[in-house]
C-alpha positions in Angstrom: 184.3 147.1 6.9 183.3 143.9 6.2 181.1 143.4 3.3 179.8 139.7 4.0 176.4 138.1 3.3 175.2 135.8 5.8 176.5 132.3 3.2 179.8 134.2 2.7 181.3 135.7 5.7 183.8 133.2 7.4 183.9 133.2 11.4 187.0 134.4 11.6 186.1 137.0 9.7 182.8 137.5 12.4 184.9 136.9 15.3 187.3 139.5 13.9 184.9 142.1 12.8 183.1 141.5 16.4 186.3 141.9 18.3 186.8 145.3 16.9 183.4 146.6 17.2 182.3 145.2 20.5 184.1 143.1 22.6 187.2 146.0 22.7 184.9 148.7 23.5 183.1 146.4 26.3 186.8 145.8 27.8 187.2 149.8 27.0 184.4 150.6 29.3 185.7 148.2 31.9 189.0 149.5 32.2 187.9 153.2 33.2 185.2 151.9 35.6 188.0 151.5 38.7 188.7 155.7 38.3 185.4 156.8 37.5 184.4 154.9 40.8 186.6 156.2 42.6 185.5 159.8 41.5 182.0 158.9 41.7 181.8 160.5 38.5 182.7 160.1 34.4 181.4 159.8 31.2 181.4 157.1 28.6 180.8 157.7 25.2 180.8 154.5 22.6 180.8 155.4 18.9 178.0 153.5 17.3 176.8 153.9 14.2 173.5 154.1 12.1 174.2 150.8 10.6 173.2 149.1 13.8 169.7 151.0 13.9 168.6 148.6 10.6 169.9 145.7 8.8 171.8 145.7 5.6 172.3 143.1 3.2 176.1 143.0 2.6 177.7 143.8 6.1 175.9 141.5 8.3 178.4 141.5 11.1 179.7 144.9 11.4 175.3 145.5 11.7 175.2 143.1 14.0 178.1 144.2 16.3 176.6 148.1 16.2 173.9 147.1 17.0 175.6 145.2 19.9 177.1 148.7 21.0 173.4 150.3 21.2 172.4 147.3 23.7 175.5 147.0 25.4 175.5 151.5 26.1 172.2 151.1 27.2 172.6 148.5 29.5 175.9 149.8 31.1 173.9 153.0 31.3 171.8 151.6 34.1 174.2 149.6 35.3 176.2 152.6 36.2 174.0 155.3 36.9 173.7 154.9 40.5 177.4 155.5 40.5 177.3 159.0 39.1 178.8 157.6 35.6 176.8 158.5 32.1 176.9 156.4 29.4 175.8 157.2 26.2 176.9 156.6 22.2 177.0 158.3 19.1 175.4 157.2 15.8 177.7 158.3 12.8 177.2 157.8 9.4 179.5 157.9 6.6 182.0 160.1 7.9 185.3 160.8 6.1 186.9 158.1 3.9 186.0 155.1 4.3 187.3 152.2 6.8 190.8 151.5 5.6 191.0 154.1 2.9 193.0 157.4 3.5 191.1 159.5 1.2 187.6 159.7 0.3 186.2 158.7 -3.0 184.9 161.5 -5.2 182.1 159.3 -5.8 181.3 158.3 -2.4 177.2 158.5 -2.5 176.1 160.3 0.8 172.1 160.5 1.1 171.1 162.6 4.2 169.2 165.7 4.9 172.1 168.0 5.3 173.5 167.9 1.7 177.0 166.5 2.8 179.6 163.6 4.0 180.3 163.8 7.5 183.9 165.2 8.9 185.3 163.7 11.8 184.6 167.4 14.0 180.9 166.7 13.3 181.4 163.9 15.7 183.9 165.5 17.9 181.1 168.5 18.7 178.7 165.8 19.6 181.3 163.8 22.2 182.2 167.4 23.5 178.6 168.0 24.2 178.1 164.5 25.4 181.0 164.7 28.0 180.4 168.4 29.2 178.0 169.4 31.7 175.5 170.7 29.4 174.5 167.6 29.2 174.1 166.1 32.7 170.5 164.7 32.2 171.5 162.6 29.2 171.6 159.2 29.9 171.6 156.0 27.8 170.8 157.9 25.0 171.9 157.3 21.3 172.6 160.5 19.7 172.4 160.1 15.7 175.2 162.6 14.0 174.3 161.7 10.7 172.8 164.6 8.9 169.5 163.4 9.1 170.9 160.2 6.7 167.9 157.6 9.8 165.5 159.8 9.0 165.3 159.1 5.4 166.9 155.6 5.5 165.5 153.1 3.0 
């Protein structure tokens, strides 16, 4: 991840960092609306994360383009609603090692309500419940998988 101030990130760094984050999961999304039409059914669910519920003062892009992905869920959401298709994302924070590390560091600072990092399962439970039936009145929603870290964000 990216950890440019506005005077320091270079725009190929931006158009790099938005790439990743946005524009591939918009062209994600497209690409599966052809078999979900013909279905009349599917789910989409975009990993988000809690950095583009607030600003942050050394990763303006990678803020910038989640935030992106909390606008762009919700307005596919409508978009494809009437088409039996659900959209909605999933807010993680902090879990696992970080973006291009393979382990995570023993003193990687985690502050959230539930005491812990993240693993990747937490996430996988949510997109299970997300993409199951259990769900079926859930639509354009962000669901925050974070341990509570929103909640006591400062």
């Amino acid at each position: 991840m990216n950890r440019g101030r506005i005077e320091t990130i270079t725009s190929e760094e931006w158009d790099k960092l938005m790439a990743v984050n946005l524009k591939g999961l918009f062209f994600c999304c497209r690409a599966v609306l052809p078999m979900m039409r013909a279905q009349k059914s599917g789910k989409i669910i975009n990993i988000a994360s809690t950095s583009g519920h607030g600003g942050r003062k050394e990763a303006t892009a990678y803020t910038t383009a989640k935030a992106g992905v909390l606008n762009l869920t919700r307005s596919i959401a409508i978009q494809l609603a009437p088409q039996g298709i659900r959209v909605n994302s999933i807010s993680p924070n902090r879990i696992g090692s970080p973006v291009g590390q393979d382990e995570v560091p023993e003193n990687r600072f985690v502050k959230n309500l539930a005491g812990r990092r993240g693993v990747p399962m937490d996430i996988a439970k949510a997109a299970v419940f997300l993409a199951s039936d259990e769900s079926d009145f859930i639509y354009a929603v962000d669901l925050p998988v974070d341990g509570g870290a929103l909640a006591i964000r400062d």
